[in-house]
N, C-alpha and C positions, 0 to 999 in steps of 0.2 A: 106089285105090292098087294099083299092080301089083306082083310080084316082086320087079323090078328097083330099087323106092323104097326108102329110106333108113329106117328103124326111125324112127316119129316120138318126137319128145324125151318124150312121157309111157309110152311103151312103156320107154325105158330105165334098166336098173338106176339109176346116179345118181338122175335124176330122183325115181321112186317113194321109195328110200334116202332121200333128201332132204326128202321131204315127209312120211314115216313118220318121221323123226325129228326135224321139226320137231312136229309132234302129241304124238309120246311126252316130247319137251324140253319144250313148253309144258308136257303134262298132269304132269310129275316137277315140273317149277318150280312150279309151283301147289299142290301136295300139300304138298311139301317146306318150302312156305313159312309153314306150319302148324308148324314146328319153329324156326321164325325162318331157315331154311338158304337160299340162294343154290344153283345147283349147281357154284359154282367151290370152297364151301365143302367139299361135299360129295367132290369131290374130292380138294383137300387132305387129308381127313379119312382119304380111302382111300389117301390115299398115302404117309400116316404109320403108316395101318393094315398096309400090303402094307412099307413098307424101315424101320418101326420112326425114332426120333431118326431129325432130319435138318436139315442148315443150312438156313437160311432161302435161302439163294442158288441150293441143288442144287434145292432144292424148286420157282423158279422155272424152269431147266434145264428138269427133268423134266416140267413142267406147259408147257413152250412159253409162260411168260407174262412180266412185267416184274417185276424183283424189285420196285418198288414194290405190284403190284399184291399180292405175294406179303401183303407187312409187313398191309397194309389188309386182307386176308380172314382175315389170322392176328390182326390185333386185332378182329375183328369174332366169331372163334372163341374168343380169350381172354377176352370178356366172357362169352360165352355158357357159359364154364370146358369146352370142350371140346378147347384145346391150352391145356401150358402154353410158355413159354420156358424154356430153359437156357442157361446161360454155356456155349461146347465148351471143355473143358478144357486140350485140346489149343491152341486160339487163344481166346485169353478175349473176342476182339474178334468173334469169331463168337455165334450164336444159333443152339441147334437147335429146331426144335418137336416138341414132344412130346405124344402125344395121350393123353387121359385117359379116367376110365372114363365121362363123362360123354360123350364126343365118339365113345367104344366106343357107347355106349347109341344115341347120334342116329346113330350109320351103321348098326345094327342095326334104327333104325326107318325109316331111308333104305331098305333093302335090302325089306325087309315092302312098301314104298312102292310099289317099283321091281318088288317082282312080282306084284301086285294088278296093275299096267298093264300086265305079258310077259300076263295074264290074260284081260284086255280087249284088247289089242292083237292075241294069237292065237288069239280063241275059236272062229273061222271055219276052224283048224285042225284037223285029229284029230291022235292024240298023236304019229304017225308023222313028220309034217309036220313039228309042233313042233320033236322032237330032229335031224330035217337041217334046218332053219332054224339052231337054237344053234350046230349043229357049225358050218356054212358061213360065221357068224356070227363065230362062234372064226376059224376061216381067216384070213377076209377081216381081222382087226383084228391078229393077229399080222404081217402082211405089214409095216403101218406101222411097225410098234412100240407102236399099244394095248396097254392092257390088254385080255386078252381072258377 
């Protein structure tokens, strides 16, 4: 390969991004699943954590997903009693989810989870590394609209 060739596809960002977090997705879903949690659950969980009450409807909005899929991981979180339902007062026809201390407690051991693997994922790091990774990290996720 000369100069003038084209960056090959495992040299670039995507690429590697993609297959770092396909490793770090599987190895979260696996741990996680030791909590009975999914990680669309774990989501939900944090997004009830981060805007507090929320309709069922906004919740599928803000997650990019189908409000059915919404109802099906919030009944799968209500058994586990880590949301509950509420009537919204304001429209009685609405549902917000509500997360409990129970679904405080599983995102607190999601979080413990999630950085046991930032642990193993960045050991190859020194600490320097580390904190311009997080920051660049940060960046690149606010662009979308991540949470960052």
């Amino acid at each position: 390969m000369n100069a003038a060739d084209p960056v090959p596809l495992t040299a670039t960002t995507t690429y590697r991004l993609g297959l770092l977090g396909a490793l770090a997705g599987a190895r979260f879903t696996e741990r996680i699943g030791s909590l009975r949690l999914k990680p669309k659950d774990v989501a939900l969980l944090g997004l009830l954590q981060s805007d507090g009450p929320t309709a069922q409807l906004t919740v599928a909005r803000r997650l990019g997903v189908a409000p059915s899929l919404v109802v099906t991981v919030a009944d799968r979180l209500e058994v586990l009693g880590a949301v509950r339902r509420l009537r919204d007062q304001s429209d009685r026809r609405r549902q917000q989810l509500v997360l409990t201390d129970t679904g405080q407690e599983l995102l607190t051991r999601c979080a413990a989870i999630a950085r046991e693997l930032d642990e193993e994922l960045t050991a190859g790091l020194d600490p320097a590394a580390r904190q311009a990774l997080d920051a660049a990290l940060g960046t690149l996720t606010t662009g979308p609209g991540l949470p960052s």
